[in-house]
C-alpha positions in Angstrom: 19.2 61.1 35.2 19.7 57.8 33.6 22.8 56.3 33.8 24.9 55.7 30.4 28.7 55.2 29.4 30.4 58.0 28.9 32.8 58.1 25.5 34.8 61.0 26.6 34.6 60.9 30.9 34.9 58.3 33.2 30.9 59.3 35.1 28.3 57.6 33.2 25.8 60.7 34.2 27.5 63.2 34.4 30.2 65.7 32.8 32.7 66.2 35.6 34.2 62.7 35.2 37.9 62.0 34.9 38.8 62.3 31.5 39.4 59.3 29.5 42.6 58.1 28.5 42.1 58.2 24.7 40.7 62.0 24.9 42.8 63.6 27.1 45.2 65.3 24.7 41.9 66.3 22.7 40.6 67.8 26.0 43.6 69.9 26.5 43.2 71.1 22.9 39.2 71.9 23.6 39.7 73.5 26.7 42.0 76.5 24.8 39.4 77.1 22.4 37.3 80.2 22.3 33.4 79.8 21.7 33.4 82.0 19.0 36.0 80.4 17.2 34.3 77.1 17.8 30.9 78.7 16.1 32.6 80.4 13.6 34.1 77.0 12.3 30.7 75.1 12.9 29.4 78.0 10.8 32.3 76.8 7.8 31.4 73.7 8.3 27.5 74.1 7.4 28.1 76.6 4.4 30.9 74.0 3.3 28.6 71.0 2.7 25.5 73.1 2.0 27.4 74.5 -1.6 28.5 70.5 -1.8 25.2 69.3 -1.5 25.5 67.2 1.4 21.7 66.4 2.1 19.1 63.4 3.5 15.5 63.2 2.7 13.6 63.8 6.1 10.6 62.2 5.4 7.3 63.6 7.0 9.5 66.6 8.1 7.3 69.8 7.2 10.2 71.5 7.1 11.3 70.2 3.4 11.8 67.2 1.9 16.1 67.7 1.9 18.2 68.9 5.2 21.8 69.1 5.3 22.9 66.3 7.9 24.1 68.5 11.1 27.8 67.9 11.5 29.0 67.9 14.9 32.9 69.1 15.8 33.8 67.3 18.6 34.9 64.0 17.3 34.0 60.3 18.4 37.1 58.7 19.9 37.9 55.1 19.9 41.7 53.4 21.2 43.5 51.2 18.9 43.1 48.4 21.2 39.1 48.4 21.4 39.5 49.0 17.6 41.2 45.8 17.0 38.5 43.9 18.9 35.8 45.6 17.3 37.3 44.7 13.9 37.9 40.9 14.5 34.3 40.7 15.5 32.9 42.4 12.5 34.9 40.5 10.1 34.1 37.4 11.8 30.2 38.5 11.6 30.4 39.2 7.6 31.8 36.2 6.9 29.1 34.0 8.8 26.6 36.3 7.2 27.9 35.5 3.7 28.1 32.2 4.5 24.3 31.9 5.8 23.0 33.5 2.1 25.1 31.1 0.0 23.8 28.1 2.1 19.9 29.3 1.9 20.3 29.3 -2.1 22.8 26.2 -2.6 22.4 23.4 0.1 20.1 24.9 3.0 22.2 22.8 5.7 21.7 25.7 8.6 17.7 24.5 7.9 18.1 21.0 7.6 20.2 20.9 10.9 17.4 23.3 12.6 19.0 25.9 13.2 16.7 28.4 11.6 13.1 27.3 11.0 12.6 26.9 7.1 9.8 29.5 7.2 11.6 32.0 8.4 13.6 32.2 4.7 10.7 31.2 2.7 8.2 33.6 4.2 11.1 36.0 4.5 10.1 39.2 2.1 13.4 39.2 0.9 14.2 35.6 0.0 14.2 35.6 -3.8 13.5 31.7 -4.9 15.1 33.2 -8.3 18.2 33.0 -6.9 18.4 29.3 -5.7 21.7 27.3 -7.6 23.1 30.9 -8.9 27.0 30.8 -8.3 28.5 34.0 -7.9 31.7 35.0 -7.7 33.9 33.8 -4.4 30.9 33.2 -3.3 30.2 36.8 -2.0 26.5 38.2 -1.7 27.2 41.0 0.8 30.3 43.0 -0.6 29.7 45.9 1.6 28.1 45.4 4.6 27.2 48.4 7.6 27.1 46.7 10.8 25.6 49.4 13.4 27.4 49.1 16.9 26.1 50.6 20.1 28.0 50.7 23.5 25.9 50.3 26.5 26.4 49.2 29.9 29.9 49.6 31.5 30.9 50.1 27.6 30.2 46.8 26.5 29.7 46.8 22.6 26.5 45.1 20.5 25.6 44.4 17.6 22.0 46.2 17.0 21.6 45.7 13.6 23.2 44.1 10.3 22.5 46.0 6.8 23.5 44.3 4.1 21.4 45.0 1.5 21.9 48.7 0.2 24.7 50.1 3.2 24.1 53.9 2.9 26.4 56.6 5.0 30.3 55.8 3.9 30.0 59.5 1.9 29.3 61.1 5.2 32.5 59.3 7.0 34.5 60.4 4.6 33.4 63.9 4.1 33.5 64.6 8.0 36.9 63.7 7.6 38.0 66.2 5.5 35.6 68.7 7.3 37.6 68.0 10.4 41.1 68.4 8.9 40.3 71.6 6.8 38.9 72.9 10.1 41.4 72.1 12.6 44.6 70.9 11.2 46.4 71.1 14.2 44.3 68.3 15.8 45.9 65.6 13.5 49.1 66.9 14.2 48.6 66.3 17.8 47.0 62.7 17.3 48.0 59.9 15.5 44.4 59.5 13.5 44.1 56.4 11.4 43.6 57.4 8.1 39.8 56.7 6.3 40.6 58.3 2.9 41.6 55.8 1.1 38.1 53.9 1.3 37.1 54.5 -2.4 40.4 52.8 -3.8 39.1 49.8 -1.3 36.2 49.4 -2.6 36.4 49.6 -6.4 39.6 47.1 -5.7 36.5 44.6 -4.0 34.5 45.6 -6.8 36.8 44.3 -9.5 38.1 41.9 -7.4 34.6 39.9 -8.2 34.3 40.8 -11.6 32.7 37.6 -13.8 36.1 35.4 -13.8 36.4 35.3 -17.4 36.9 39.4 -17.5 40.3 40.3 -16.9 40.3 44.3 -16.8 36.5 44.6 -15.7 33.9 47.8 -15.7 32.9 48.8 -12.8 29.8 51.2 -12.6 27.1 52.8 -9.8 23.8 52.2 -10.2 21.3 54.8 -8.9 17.7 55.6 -9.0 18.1 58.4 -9.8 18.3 62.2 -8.1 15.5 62.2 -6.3 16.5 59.0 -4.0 17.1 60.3 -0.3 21.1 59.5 -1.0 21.7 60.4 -3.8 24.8 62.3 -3.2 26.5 59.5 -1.9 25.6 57.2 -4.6 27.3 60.3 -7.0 30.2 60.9 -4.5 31.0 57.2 -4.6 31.3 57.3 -8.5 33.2 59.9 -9.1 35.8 59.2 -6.2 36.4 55.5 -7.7 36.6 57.2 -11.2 33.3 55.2 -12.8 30.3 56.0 -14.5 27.2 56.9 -12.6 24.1 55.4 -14.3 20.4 54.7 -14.4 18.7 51.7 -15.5 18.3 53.8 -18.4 21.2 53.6 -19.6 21.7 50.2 -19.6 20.7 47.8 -22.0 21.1 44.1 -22.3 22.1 42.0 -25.5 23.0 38.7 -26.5 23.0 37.6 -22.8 25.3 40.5 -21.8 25.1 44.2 -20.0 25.9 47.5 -21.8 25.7 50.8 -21.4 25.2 53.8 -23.5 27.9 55.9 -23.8 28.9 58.7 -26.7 31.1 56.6 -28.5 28.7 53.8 -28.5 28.2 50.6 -26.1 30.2 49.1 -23.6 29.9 46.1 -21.9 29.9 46.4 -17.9 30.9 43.9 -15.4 30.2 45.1 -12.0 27.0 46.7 -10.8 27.5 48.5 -7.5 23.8 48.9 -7.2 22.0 51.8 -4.7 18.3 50.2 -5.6 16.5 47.4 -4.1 16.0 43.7 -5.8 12.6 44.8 -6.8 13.6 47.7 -9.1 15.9 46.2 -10.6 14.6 44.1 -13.3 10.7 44.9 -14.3 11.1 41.1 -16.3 11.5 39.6 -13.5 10.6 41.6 -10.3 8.1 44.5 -10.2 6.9 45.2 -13.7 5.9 48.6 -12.8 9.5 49.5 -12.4 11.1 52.5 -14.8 14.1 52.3 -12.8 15.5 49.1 -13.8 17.0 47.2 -17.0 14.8 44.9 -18.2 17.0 41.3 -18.8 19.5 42.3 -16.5 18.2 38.4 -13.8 18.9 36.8 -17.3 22.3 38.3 -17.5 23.0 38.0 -14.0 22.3 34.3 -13.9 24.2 33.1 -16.5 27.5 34.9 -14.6 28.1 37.5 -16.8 27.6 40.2 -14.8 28.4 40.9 -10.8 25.3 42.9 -8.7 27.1 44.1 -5.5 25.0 43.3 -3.3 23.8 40.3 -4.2 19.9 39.8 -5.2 18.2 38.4 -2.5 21.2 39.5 0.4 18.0 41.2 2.4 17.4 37.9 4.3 20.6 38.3 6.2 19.5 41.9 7.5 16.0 40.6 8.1 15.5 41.5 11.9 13.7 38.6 12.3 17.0 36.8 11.6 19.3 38.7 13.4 18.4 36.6 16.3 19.9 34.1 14.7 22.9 35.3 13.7 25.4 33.9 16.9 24.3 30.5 15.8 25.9 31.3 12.5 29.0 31.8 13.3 28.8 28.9 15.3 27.6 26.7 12.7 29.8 28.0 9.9 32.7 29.1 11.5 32.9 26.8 14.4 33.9 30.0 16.7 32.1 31.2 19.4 30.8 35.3 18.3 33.6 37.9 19.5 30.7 40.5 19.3 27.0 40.1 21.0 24.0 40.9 19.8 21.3 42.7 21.8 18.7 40.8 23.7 15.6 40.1 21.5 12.2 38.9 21.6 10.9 37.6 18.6 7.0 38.2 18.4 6.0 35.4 16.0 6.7 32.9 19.6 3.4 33.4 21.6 5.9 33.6 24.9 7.9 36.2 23.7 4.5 38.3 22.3 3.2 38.0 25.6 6.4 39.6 27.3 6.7 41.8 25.0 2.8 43.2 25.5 3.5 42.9 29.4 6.2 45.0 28.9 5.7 47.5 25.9 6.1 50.6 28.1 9.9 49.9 28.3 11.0 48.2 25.4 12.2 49.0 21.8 9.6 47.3 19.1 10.6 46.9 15.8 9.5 45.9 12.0 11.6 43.1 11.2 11.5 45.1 7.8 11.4 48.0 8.9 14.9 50.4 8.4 15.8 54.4 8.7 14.2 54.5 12.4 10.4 53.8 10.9 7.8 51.4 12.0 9.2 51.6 15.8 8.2 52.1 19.3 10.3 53.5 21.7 8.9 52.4 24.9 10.3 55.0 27.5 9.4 57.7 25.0 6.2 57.1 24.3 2.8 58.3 25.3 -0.1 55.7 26.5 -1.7 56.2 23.7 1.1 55.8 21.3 1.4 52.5 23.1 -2.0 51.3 23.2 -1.8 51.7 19.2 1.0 50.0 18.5 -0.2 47.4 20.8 -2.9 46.5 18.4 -0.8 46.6 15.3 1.4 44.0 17.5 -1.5 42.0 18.5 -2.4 42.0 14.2 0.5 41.0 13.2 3.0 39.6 15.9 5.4 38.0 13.2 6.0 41.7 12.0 8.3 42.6 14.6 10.8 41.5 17.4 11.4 43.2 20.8 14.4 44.6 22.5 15.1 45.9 25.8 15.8 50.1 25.9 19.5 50.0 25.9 21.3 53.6 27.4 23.5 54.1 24.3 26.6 55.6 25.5 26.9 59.6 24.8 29.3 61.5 23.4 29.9 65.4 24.1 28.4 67.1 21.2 27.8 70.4 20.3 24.2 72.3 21.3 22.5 75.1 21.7 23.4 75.9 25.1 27.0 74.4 24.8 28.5 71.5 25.0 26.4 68.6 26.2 26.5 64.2 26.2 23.9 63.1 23.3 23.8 59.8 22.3 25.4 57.9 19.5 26.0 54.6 17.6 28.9 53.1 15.0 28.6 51.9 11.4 31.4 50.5 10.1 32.0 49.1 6.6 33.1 45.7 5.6 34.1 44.9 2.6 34.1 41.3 1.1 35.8 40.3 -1.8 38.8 38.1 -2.5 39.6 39.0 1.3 37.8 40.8 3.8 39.1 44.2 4.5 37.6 47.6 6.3 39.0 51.0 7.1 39.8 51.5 10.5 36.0 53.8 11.8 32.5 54.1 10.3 30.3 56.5 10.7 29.3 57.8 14.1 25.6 58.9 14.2 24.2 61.1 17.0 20.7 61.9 18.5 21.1 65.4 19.0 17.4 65.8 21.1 18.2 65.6 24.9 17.5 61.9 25.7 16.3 61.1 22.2 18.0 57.0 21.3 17.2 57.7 17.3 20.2 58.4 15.9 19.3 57.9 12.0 19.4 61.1 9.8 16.4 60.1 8.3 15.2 60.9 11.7 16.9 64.4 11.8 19.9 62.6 13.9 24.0 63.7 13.2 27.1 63.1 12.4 30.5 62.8 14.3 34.0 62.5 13.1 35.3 59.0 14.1 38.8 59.1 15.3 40.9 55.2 15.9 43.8 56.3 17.3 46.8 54.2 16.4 49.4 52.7 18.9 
């Protein structure tokens, strides 16, 4: 069996470790438990967020189109001192990430120092020239920002990925919080849990903290595609627990240079877009003409400063994975500090070198689209059959600047729930950064889970789960 960290015992392999530190007084509490009333509180906990309406799309799953998200009860557990490193090195990360869009639209000095080669912004799919000399407010293009974290190793942390174009998951975090507390109360009596709750009040106080500067009590709405988008109950769930209006582009409008929406007691001007849809949806005038989703004038609006889009148009070049190779030398070059957090070791297939590793080696590597997101458009190495390799060899071989190359990290496990009992799946970390006049996050994220034996594909898209995620405080 292959060897991994262990979140919860000291064996990497194994079950019959020393229990850690950090879980020990959860252990105690586990070990009392009865199976049935374990599986009679899993059993609440599906029927619970079935009749809320807690699904993701599973695309290609002949099962259905929706699936409720499987919740696991046996919480991810992280000490308040690894907490406090983790957090230092995600804020430090945001910032340089902000930084980097600003400078590729104003002064391109990361490029003219060469850094970054110019084409890979220019060529970039999500570099939108449009936005070139825009100012926005405190110079913010990623307001919220989902950094996934893997352990690996001895329990060293990475960075694997940076999303900072449309963040999805927060809804889940939160909801698995109050799943765990109406389940088993006494567990947060026993632990001192930091609390997570209080992330909607956080975030529309970002939101309205970069509000055009010439609006002093600013509107703050969601922007959705609409039902039928895969997170839909999020993007609701996030309105309604700021207090704002859910909308469509349908019922916006834009006049005299300035957004409104529709409401029954006639118009009213918005400031603040916290928008759930990709650039090219968002304005058929100026991006895909084809699109019923968007508000037609809303670039014109947006340019002249009258209206804040959270996130930024044109944020997807900083979560470009042909980029996050160079993130490190961001933080270096804006920041002057050296990066508290690593990223993962990565080939990037547009160098002929690093294509011809990364074909010499495809039977044990991870191979991704640089634009590729939800777990799509990969090849897991390992987990793959010859054939499965041999195609994606020639899609490589087609197009080598369409992906990048990382070695098969064993993501640290977590004791989860399954059918036999209880047994270590694997997991990763999303936390949430929000940037506005200061930088701020809740202490956790959401812990994702691979619930196949072996399986590294945490993503719900890909039928993965969700944990709890506990920072204990000192």
């Amino acid at each position: 069996m292959a060897k991994f960290f262990n979140e919860m015992t000291a064996l990497g392999s194994g079950d019959d470790g020393a229990v850690r530190e950090h879980y020990r007084e959860f252990d105690t509490w586990l070990q009392r438990q009865s199976s049935e009333r374990i599986e009679r509180k899993r059993a609440e906990a599906d029927l619970a967020f079935r009749r809320v309406g807690i699904t993701f799309a599973v695309y290609g799953d002949g099962a259905g189109t929706e699936r409720l998200i499987p919740f696991d009860t046996i919480p991810r557990i992280i000490p308040a001192h690894e907490w406090t490193a983790l957090q230092a090195g995600l804020i430090q990360r945001v910032k340089a990430l902000n930084m980097f869009v600003h400078d590729i639209y104003h002064g391109q000095n990361i490029i003219k120092a060469g850094i970054i080669p110019a084409r890979q912004i220019y060529q970039n799919a999500q570099y939108r020239p449009e936005m070139q000399g825009i100012e926005v407010p405190s110079d913010i293009y990623a307001h919220i920002a989902g950094v996934d974290i893997v352990r690996a190793g001895e329990g060293e942390f990475y960075v694997l990925e940076d999303n900072v174009r449309v963040p999805s998951g927060v809804s889940y975090m939160l909801e698995d919080r109050k799943m765990m507390m109406r389940l088993f109360p006494e567990l947060f009596a026993r632990h001192r849990i930091a609390p997570v709750e209080h992330y909607p009040d956080m975030l529309l106080e970002n939101l309205r903290s970069v509000a055009p500067p010439s609006v002093s009590d600013p509107t703050v709405v969601v922007m959705t595609p609409g039902m039928h988008n895969s997170a839909y109950f999020e993007h609701a769930f996030l309105a309604q627990q700021m207090g704002v209006e859910l909308v469509e582009g349908k019922d916006l409008f834009v006049n005299a240079n300035a957004l409104y929406m529709r409401t029954i007691r006639g118009p009213r001007r918005v400031d603040v877009i916290y928008r759930r849809l990709d650039d090219d949806f968002l304005d058929p005038l100026a991006f895909r003409s084809d699109s019923a989703l968007g508000v037609p004038g809303l670039l014109s609006v947006y340019r002249a400063g009258r209206v804040t889009l959270a996130n930024a148009i044109g944020t997807g070049v900083a979560d470009d994975k042909s980029i996050y190779p160079f993130v490190p030398d961001m933080i270096r070059f804006y920041l002057s500090e050296q990066p508290l957090l690593n990223n993962v070791p990565t080939w990037q297939c547009r160098k002929p070198e690093d294509l011809a590793y990364t074909l010499a080696h495809l039977h044990e590597l991870v191979v991704k689209e640089v634009h590729g997101a939800g777990g799509y458009g990969m090849l897991i190495g390992p987990a793959s059959s010859k054939q499965q390799i041999e195609d994606f060899r020639r899609r490589l071989i087609a197009k080598p600047e369409g992906y990048i190359a990382q070695p098969t990290l064993s993501l640290s496990a977590c004791p989860t729930y399954v059918e036999n009992g209880i047994a270590p799946r694997h997991i990763d970390l999303r936390p949430f950064v929000l940037s506005g006049k200061t930088v701020s996050m809740v202490p956790g994220g959401l812990t994702r889970v691979a619930l196949q034996e072996g399986s590294l594909v945490v993503n719900s898209s890909q039928g993965g789960g969700t944990k709890d995620t506990w920072i204990l405080e000192e």
